[in-house]
N, CA, C and O atoms as a MOPAC input file, in Angstrom:
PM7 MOZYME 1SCF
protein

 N     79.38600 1    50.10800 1   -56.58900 1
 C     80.52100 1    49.29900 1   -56.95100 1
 C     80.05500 1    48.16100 1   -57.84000 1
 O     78.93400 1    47.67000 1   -57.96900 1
 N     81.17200 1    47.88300 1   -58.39900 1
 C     80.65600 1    46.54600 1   -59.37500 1
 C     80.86400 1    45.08800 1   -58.74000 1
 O     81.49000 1    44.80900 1   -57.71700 1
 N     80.09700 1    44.13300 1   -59.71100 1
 C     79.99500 1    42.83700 1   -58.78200 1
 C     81.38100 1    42.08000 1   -58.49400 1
 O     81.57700 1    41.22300 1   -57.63300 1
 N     82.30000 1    42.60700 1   -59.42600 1
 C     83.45400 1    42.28200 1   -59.02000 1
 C     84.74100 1    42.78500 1   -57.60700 1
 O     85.53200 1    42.17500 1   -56.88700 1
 N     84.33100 1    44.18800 1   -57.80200 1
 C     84.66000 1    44.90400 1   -56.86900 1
 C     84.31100 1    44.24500 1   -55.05300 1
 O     85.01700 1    44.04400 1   -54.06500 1
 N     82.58400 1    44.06900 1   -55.43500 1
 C     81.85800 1    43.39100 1   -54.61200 1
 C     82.08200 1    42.29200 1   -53.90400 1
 O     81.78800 1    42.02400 1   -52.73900 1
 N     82.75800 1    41.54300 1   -54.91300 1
 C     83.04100 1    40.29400 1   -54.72300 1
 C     84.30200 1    40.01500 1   -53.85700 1
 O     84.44400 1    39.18400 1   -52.95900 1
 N     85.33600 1    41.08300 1   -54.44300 1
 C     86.30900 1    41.12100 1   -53.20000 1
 C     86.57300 1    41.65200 1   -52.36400 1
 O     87.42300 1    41.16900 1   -51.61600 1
 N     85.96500 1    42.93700 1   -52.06300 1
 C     85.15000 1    43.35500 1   -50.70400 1
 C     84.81800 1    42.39900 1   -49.53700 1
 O     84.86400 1    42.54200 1   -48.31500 1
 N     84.52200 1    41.52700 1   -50.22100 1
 C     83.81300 1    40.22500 1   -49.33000 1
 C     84.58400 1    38.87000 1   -49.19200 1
 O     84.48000 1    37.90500 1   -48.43500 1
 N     85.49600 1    39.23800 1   -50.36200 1
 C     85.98200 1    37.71300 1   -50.03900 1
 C     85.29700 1    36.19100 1   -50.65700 1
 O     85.55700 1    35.01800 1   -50.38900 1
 N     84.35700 1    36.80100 1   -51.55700 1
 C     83.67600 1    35.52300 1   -52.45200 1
 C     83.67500 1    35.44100 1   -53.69700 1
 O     84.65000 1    35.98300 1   -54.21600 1
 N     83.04500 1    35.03000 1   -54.30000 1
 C     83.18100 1    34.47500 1   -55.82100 1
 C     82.12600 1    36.08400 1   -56.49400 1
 O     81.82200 1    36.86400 1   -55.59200 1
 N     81.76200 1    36.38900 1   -57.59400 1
 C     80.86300 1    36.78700 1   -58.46000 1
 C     80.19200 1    35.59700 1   -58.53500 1
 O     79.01500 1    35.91400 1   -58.36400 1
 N     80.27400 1    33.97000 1   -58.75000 1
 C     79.71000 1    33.35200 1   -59.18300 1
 C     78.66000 1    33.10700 1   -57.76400 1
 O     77.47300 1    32.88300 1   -57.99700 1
 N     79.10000 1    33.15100 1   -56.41400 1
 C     78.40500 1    32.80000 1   -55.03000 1
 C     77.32900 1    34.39100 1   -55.44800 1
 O     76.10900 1    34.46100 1   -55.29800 1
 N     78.18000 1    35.42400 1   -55.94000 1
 C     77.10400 1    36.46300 1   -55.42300 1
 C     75.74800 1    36.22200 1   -56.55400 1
 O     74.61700 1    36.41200 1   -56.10500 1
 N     75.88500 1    35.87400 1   -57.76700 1
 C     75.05900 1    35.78000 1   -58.39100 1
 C     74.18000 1    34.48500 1   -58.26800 1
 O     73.29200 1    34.24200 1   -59.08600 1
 N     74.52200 1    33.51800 1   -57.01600 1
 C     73.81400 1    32.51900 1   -56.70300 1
 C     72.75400 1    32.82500 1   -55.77900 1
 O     71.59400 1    32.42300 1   -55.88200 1
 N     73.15100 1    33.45200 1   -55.00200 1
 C     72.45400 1    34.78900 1   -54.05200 1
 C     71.63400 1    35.04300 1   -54.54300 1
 O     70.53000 1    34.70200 1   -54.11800 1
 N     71.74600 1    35.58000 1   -55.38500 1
 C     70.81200 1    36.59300 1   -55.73600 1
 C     69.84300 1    36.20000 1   -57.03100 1
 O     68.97800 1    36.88600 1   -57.57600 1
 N     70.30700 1    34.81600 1   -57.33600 1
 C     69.06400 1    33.79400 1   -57.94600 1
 C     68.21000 1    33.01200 1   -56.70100 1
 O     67.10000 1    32.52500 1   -56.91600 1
 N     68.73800 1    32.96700 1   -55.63600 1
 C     67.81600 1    32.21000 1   -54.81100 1
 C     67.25700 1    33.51400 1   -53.84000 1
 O     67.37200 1    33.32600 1   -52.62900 1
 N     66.64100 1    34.86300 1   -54.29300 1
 C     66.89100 1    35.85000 1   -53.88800 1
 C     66.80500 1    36.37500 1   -52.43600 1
 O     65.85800 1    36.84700 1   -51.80800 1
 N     68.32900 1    36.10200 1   -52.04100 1
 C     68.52100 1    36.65400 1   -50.46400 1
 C     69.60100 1    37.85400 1   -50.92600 1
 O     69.94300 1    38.62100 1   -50.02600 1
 N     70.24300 1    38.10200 1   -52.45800 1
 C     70.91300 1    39.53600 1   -52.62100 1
 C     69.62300 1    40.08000 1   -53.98500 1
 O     69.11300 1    39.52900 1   -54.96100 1
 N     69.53800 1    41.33100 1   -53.38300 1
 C     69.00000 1    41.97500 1   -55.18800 1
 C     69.85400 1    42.68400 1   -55.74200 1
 O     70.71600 1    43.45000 1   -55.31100 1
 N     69.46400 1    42.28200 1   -57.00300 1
 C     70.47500 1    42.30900 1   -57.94100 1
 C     69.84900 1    44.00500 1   -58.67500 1
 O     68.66800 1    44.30800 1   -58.84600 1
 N     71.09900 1    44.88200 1   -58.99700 1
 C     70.61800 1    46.14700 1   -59.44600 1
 C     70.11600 1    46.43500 1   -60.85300 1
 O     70.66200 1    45.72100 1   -61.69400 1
 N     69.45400 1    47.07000 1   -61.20500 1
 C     69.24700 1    47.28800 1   -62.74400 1
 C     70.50400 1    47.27900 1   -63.49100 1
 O     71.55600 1    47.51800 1   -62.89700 1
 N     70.48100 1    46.96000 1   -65.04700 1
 C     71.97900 1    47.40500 1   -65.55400 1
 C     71.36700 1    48.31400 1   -66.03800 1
 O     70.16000 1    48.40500 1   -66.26200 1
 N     72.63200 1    49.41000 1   -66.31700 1
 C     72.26200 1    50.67700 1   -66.66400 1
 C     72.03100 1    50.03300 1   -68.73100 1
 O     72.34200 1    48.90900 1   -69.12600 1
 N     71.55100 1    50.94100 1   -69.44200 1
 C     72.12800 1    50.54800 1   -70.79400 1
 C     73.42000 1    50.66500 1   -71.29900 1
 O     73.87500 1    49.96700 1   -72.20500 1
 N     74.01500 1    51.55900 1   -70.70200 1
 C     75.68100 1    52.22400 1   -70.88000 1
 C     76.65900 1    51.75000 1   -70.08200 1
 O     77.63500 1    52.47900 1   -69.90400 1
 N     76.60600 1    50.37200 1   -69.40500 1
 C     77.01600 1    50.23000 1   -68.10500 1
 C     77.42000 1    49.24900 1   -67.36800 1
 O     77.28200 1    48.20900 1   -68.01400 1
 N     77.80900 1    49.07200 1   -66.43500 1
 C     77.66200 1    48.16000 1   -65.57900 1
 C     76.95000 1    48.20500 1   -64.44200 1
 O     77.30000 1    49.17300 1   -63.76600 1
 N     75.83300 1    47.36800 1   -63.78900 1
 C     75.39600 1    47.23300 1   -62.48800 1
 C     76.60600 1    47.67800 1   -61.79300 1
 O     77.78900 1    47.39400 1   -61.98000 1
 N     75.96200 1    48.52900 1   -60.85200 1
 C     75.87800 1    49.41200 1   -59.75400 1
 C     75.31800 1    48.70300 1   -58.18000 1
 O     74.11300 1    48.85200 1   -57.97900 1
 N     75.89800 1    48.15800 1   -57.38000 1
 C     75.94000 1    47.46600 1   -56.46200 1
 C     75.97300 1    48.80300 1   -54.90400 1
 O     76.92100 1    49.58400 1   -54.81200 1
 N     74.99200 1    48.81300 1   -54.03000 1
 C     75.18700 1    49.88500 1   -53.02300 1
 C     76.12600 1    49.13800 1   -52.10300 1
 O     76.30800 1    47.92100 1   -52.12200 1
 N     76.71900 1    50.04100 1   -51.27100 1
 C     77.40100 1    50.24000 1   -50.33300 1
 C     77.07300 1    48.59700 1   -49.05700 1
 O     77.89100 1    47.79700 1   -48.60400 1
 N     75.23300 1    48.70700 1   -48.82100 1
 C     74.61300 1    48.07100 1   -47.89700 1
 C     74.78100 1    46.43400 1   -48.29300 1
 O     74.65100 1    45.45800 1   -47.55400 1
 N     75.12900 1    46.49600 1   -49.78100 1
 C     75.50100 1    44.82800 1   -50.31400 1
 C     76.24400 1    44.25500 1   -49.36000 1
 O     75.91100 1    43.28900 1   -48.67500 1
 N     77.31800 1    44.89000 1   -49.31200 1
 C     78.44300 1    44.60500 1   -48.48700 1
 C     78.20600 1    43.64200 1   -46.97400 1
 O     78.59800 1    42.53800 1   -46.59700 1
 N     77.26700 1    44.83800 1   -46.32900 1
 C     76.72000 1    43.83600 1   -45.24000 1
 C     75.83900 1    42.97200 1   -45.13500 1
 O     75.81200 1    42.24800 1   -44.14000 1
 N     74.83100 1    42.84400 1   -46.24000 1
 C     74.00000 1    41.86800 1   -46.79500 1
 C     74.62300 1    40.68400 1   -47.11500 1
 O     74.08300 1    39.65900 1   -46.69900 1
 N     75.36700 1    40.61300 1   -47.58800 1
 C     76.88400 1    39.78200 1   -47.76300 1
 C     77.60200 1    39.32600 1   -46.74500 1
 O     77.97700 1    38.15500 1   -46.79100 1
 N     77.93200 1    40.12300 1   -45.65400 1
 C     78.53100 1    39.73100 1   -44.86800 1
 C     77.17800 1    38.78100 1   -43.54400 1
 O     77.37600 1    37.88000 1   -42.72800 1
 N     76.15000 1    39.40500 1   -43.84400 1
 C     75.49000 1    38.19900 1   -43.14800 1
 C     74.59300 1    37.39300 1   -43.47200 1
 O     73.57600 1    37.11300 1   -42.83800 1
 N     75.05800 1    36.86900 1   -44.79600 1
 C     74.36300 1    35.60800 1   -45.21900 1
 C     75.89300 1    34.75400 1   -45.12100 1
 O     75.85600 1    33.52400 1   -45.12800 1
 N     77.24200 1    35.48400 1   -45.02900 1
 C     78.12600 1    34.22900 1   -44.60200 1
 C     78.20000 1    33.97800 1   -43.27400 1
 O     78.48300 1    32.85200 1   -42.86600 1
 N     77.97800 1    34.89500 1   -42.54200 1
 C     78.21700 1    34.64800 1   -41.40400 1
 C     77.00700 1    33.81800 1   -40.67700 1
 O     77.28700 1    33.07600 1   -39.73600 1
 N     75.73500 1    33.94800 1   -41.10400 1
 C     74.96700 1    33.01300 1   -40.93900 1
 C     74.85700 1    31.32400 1   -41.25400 1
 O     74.32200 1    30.30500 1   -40.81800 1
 N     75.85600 1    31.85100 1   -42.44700 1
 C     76.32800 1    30.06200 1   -43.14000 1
 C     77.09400 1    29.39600 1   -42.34100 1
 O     77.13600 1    28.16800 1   -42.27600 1
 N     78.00500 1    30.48900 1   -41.42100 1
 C     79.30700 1    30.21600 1   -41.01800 1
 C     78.52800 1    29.70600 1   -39.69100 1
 O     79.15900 1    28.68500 1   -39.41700 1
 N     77.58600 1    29.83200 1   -38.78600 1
 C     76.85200 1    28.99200 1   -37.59300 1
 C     75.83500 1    28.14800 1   -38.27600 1
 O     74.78700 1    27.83700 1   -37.71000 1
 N     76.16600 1    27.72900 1   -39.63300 1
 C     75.64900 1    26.11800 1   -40.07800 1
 C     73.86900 1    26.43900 1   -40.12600 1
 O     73.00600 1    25.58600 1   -39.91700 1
 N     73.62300 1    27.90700 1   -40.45900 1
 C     72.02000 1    28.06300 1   -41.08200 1
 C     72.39100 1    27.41600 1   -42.53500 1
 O     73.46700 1    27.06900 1   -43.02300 1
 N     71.53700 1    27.40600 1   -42.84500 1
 C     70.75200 1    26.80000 1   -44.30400 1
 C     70.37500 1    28.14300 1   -45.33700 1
 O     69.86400 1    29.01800 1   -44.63800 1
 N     70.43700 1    28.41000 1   -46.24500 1
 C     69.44600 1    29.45400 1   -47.21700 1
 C     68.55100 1    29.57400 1   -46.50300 1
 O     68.57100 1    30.49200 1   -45.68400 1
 N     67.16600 1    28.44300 1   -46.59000 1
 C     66.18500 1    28.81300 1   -46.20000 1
 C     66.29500 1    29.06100 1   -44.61100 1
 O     65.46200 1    29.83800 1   -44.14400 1
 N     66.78900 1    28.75700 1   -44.14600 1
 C     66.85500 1    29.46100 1   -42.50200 1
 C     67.12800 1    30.85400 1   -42.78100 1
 O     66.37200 1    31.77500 1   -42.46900 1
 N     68.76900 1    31.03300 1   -43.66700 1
 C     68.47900 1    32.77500 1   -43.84100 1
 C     67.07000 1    33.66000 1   -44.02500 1
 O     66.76800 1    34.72400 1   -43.48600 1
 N     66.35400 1    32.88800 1   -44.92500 1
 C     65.61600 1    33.61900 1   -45.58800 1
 C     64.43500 1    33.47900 1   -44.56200 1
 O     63.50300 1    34.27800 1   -44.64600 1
 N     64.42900 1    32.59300 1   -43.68800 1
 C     63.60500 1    32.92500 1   -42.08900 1
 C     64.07300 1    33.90900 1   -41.38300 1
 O     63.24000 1    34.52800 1   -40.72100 1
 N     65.20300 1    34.25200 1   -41.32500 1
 C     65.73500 1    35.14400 1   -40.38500 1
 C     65.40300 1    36.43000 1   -40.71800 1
 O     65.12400 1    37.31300 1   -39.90700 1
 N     65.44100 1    36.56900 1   -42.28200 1
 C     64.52800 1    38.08400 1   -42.79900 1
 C     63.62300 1    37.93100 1   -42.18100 1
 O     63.70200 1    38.29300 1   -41.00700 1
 N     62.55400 1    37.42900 1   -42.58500 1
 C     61.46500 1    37.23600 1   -41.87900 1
 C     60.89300 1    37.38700 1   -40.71600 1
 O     59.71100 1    37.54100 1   -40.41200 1
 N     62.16200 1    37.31000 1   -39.89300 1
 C     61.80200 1    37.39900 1   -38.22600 1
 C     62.13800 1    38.84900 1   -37.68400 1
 O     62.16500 1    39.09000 1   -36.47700 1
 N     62.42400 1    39.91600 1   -38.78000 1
 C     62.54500 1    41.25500 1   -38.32500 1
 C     63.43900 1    40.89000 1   -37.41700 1
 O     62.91300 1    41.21800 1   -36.35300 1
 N     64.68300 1    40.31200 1   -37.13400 1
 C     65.43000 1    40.25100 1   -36.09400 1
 C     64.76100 1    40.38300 1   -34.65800 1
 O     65.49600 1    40.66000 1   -33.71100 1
 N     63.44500 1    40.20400 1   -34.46000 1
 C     62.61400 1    39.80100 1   -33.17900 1
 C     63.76900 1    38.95700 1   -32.10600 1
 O     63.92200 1    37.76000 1   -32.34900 1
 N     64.46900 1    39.48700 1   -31.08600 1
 C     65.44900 1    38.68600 1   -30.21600 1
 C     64.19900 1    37.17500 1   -30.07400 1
 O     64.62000 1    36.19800 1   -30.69300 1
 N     63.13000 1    36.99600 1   -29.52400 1
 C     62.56900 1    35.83600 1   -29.27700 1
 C     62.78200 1    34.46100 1   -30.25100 1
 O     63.22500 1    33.32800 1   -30.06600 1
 N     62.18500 1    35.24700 1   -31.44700 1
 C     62.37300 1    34.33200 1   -32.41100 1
 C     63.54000 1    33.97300 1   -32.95600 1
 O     63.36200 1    32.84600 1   -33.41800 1
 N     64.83600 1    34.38500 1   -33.18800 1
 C     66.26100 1    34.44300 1   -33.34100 1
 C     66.37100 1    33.41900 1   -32.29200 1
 O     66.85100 1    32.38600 1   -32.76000 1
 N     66.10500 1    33.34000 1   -31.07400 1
 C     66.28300 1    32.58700 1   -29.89100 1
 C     66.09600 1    31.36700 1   -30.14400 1
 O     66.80000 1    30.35700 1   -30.14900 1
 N     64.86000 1    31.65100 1   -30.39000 1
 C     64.44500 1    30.05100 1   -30.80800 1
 C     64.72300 1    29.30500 1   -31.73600 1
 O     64.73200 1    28.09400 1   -31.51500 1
 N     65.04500 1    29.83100 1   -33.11100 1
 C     65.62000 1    29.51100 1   -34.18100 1
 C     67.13500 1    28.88300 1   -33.91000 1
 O     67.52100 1    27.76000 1   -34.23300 1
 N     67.96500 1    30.03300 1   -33.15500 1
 C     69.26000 1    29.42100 1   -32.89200 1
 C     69.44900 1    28.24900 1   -31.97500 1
 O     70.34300 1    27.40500 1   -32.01300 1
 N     68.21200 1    28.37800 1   -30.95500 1
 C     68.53400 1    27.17200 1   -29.98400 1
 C     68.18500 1    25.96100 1   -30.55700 1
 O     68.49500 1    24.91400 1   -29.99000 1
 N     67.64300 1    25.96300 1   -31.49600 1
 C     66.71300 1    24.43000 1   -32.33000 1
 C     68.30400 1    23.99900 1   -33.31200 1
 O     68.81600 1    22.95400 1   -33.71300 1
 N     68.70700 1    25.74500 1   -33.38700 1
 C     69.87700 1    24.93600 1   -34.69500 1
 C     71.31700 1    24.52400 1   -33.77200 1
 O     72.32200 1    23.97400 1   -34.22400 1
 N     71.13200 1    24.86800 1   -32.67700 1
 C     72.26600 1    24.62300 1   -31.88400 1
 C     71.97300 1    23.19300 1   -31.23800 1
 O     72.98600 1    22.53300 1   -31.00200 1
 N     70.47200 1    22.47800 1   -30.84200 1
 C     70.21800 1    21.32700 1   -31.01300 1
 C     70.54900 1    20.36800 1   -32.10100 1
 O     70.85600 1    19.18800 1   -31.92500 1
 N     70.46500 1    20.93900 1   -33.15700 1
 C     70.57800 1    20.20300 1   -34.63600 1
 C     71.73000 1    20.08200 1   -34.36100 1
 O     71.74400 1    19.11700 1   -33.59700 1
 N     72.96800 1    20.51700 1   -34.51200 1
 C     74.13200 1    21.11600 1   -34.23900 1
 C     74.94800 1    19.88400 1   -33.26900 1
 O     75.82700 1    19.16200 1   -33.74000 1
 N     74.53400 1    19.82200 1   -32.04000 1
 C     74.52500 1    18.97500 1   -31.04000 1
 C     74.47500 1    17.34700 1   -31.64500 1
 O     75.35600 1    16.48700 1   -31.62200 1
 N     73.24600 1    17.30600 1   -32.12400 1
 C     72.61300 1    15.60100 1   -32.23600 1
 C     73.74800 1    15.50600 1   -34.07100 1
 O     73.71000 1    14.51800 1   -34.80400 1
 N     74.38400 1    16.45600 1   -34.29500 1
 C     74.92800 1    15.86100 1   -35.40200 1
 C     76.31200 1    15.36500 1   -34.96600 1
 O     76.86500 1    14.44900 1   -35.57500 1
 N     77.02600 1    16.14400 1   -33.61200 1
 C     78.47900 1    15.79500 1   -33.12100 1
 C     77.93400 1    14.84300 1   -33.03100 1
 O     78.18700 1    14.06500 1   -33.95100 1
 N     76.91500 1    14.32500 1   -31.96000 1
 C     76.74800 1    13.45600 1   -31.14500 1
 C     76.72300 1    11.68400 1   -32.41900 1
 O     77.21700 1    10.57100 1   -32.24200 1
 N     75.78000 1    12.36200 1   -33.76100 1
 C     76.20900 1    11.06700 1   -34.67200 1
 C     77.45700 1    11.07700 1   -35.31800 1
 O     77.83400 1    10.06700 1   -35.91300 1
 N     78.10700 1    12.03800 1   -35.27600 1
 C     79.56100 1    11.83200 1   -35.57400 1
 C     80.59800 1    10.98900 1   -34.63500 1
 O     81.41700 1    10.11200 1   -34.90700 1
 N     80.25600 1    11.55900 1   -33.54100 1
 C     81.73400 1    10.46700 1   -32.24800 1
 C     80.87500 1     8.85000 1   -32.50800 1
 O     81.46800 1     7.79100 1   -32.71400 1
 N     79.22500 1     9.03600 1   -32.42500 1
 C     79.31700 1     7.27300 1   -32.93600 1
 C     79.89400 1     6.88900 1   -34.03700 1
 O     80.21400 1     5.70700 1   -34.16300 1
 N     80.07800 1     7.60200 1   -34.80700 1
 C     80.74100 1     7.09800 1   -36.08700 1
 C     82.13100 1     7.10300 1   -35.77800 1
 O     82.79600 1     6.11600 1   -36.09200 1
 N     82.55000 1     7.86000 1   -35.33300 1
 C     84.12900 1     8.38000 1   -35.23400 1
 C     84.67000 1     6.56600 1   -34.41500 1
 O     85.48800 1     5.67800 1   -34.65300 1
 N     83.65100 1     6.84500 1   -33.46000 1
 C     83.86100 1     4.95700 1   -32.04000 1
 C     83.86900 1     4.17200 1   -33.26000 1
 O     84.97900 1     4.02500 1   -33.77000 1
 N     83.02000 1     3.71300 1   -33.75800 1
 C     83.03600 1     2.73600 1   -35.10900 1
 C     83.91200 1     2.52800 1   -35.44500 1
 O     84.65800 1     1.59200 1   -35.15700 1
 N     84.03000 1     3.31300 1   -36.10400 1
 C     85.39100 1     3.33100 1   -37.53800 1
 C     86.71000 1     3.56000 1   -36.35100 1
 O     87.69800 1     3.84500 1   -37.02800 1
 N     87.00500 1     3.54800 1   -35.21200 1
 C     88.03900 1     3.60700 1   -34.09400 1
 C     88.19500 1     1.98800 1   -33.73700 1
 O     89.33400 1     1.52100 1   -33.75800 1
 N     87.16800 1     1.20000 1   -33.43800 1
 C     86.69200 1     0.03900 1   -33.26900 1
 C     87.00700 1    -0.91800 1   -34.70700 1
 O     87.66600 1    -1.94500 1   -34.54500 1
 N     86.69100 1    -0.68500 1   -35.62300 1
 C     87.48800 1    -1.04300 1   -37.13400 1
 C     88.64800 1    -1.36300 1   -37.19900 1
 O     89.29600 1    -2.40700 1   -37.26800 1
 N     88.90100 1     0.15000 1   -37.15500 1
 C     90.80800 1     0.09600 1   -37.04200 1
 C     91.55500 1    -0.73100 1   -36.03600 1
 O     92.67400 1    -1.23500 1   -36.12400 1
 N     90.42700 1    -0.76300 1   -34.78000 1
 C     91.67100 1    -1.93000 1   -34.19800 1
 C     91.68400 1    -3.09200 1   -34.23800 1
 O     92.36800 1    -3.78400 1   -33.48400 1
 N     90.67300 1    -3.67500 1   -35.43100 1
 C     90.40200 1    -5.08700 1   -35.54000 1
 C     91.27100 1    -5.42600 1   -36.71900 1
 O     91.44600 1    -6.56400 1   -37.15500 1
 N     91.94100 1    -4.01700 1   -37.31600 1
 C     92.48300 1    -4.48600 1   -38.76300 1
 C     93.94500 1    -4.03500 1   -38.58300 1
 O     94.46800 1    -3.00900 1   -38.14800 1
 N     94.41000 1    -5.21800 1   -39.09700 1
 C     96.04400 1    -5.11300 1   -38.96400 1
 C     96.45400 1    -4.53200 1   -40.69400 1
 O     96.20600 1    -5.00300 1   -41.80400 1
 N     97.11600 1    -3.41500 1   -40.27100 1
 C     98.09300 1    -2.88800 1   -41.62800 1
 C     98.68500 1    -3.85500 1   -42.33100 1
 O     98.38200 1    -3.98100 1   -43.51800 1
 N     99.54000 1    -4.62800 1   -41.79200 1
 C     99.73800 1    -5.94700 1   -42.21600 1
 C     99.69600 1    -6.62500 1   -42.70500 1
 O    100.62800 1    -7.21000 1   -43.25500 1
 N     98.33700 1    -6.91200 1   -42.73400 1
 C     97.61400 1    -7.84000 1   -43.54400 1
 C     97.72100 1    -8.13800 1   -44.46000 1
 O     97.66500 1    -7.30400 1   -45.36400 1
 N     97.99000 1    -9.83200 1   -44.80100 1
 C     98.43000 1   -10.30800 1   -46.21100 1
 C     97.09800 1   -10.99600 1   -46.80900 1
 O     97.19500 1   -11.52200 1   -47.91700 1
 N     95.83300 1   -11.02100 1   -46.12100 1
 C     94.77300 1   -11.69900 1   -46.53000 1
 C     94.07500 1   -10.90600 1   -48.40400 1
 O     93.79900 1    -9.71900 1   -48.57400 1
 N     94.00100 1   -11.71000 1   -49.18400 1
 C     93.39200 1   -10.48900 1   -50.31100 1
 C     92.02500 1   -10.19100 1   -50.10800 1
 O     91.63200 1    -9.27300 1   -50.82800 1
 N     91.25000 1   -10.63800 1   -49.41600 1
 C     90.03900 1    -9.94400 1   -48.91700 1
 C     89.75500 1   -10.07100 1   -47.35000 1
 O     89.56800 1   -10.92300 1   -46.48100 1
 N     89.84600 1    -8.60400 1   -47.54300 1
 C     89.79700 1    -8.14600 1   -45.75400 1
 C     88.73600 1    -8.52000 1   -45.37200 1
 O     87.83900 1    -8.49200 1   -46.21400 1
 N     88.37300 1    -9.04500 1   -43.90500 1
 C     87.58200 1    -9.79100 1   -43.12100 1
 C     86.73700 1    -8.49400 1   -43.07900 1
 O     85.67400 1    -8.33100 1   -43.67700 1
 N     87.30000 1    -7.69100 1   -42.36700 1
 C     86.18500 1    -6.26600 1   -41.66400 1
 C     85.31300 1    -5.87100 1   -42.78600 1
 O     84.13000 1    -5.65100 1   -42.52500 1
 N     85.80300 1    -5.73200 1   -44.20300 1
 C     84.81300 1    -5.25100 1   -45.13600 1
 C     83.96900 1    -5.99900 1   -45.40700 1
 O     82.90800 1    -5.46000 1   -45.72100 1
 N     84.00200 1    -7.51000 1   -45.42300 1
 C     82.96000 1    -8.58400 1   -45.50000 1
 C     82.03700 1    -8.65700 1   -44.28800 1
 O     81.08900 1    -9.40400 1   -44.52800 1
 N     82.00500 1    -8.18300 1   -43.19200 1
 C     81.49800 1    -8.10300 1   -41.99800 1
 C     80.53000 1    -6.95900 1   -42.42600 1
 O     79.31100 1    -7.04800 1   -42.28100 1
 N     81.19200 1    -5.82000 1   -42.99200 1
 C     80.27100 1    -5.02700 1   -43.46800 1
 C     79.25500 1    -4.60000 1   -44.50800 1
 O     78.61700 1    -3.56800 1   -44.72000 1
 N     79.37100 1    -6.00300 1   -45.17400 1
 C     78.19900 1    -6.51100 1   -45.98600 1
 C     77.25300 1    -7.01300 1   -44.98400 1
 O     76.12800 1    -6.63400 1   -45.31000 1
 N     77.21600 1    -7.87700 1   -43.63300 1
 C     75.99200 1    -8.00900 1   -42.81800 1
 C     75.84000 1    -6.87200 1   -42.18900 1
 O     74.88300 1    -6.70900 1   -41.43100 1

């Protein structure tokens, strides 16, 4: 199939697949001289799990660890539990941020007729 074909097979751009396959986690097929590249069947799922790997918040280069790991259950294990840590400690700096900026808002009245807001000058110290 062609990269276009390909492309909506999957649900992505030509421009994502050919990003792929410059940072090479897709290979890209010979062009014929008469032709258009010829894309196999197996793209498809090659495709489908470099999004779905994106989609539990791996990285490229984590994909391109996960080749690497021959799908070994141990190492997958460990990989996912470190990224499910990562994962964790990033909610965890988000609700402090989220309390913050919650804590902000209730110091600042909509209201407000002052032309320079107090809270943003606070947030210069």
């Amino acid at each position: 199939m062609t990269i276009g074909k390909l492309a909506n097979a999957v649900g992505i751009s030509v421009e994502t697949i050919r990003f792929y396959q410059r940072q090479g986690l897709v290979t890209q097929p010979e062009k014929p001289l008469n032709g258009f590249r010829q894309y196999p069947a197996s793209t498809i799922s090659r495709l489908k799990f470099i999004i779905n790997a994106k989609g539990l918040g791996f990285t490229l280069n984590e994909i391109r660890s996960l080749d690497d790991l021959s799908y070994g259950c141990r190492a997958f294990h460990n990989m996912a539990t470190s990224k499910l840590d990562d994962i964790r400690n990033e909610i965890s700096h988000l609700q402090a941020i989220e309390k913050k900026l919650m804590n902000i808002i209730d110091c600042c009245s909509p209201d407000c007729k002052e032309e320079r807001c107090a809270v943003i000058e606070k947030m210069h110290y």
